[in-house]
N, C-alpha and C positions, 0 to 999 in steps of 0.2 A: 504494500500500500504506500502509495504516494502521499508524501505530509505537504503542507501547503505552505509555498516559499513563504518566509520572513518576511517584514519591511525595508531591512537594509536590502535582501538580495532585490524586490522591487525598486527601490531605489537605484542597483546598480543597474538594472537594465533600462529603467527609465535613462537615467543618464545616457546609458550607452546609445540607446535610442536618438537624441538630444544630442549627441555628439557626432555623430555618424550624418544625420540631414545637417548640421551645419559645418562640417568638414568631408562631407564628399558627396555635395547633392550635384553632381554628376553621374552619380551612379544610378541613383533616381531619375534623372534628364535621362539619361542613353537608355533604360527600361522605359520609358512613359514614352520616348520615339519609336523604338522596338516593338512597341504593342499599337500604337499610331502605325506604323509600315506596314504592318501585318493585316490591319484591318483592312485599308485600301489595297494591299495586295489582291485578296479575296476577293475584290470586285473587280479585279483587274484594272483599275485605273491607279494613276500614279497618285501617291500621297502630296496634296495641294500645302504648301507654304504655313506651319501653324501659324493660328495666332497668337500662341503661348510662347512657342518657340525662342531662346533669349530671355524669357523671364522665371522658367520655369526654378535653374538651379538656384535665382536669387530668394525665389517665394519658399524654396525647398529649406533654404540656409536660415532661412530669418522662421519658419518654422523650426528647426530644431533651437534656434533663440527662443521663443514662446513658451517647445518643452524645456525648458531650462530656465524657467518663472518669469519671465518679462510677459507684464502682462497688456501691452499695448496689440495690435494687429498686425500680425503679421504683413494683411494684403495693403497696409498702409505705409510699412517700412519698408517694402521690395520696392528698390529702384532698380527700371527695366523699362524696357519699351512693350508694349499691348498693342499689339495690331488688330481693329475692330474694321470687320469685313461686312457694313450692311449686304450684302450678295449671299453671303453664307449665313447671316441673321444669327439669331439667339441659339438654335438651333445646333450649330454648328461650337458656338464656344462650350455649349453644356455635354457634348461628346469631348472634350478635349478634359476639359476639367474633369469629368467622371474616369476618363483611363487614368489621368493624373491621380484621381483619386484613390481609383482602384490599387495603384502603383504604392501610394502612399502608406495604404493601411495593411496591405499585405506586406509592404516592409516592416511597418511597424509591431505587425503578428512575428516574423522572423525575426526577428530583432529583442522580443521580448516583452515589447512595452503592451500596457494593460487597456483596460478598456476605458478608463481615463485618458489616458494618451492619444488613445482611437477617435474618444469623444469631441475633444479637443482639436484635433486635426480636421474632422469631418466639420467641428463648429466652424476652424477657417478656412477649409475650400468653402462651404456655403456662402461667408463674408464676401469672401474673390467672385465667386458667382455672379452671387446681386450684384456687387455692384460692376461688373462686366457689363453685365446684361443692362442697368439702368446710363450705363457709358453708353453702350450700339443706342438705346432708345434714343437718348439725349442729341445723339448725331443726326435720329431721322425727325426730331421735332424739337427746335431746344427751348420750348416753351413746357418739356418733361422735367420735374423734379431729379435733381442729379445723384449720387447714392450716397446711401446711408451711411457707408465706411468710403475712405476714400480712397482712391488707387495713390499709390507714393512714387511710380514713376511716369513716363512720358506716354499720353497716347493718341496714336497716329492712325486714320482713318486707310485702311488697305484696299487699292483698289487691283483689282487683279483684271488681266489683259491676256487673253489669248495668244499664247507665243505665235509667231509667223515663220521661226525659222522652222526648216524643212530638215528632219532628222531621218541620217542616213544609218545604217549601221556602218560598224567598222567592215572593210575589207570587203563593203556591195559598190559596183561600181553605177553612180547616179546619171552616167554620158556625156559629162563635163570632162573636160581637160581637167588634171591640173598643172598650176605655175610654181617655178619655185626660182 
């Protein structure tokens, strides 16, 4: 029979927790793209531009800040650029944030941390959410109430443009010369 950890050993894996998203939330970024690639693989189109993309490892860091008792927001101390895509709509940021999410707490299960720590993460993607989503409103009427937390870095409205260049594979030949 399994005895049920101590306080300190919860504590140490809290910490570890806590220490690991803000000293290598890269490793969290390359899983949340990993799981992003895979999905548009599946439908066979190519994975479009996140919008998260660039702020994920900062929001990831300033989270393992948070599990470590700062108790301000996280989605208001990441400084990052937010690329808000009216074309992909609301829609499209709440799939990103949820693999982010998913990414999140299943680390946090391997990792050790408890359902506090779980709680707590899930209460700040929700933060980043809203107010994401009250940012794309505010672009398409900005006569919208702007969000309730506020985003802490840059954000720039993404327009996306059908490339025009004409892709070859390697080693097909297209009937062009070439010059060199």
């Amino acid at each position: 029979m399994r005895k049920a950890p101590d306080m300190s050993e919860r504590g140490r894996k809290a910490a570890g927790l806590a220490r690991f998203f803000r000293q290598q939330p890269d490793r969290i970024a390359a899983l949340w793209r990993r799981m992003r690639m895979s999905a548009h693989d599946s439908d066979g189109a190519q994975a479009p531009l996140s919008q998260l993309d660039g702020l994920v490892e900062p929001f990831v860091r300033e989270l393992g800040v948070m599990l470590e008792g700062d108790d301000t927001s996280p989605w208001s101390r990441t400084k990052a650029v937010l690329r808000l895509s009216p074309e992909r709509g609301a829609r499209a940021l709440h799939e990103e944030f949820s693999a982010l999410r998913r990414c999140l707490v299943d680390a946090a299960e391997v990792l050790g941390g408890g359902d506090g720590d779980k709680e707590r993460i899930n209460r700040a993607v929700d933060e980043a959410v809203d107010s994401a989503v009250a940012l794309l409103q505010r672009l398409r009427d900005s006569r919208v109430e702007g969000p309730r937390v506020p985003f802490g870095g840059l954000v720039v409205e993404y327009f996306e443009r059908p490339s025009r260049v004409r892709h070859v594979p390697p080693g097909s030949r297209d009937g062009r010369t070439a010059m060199h």
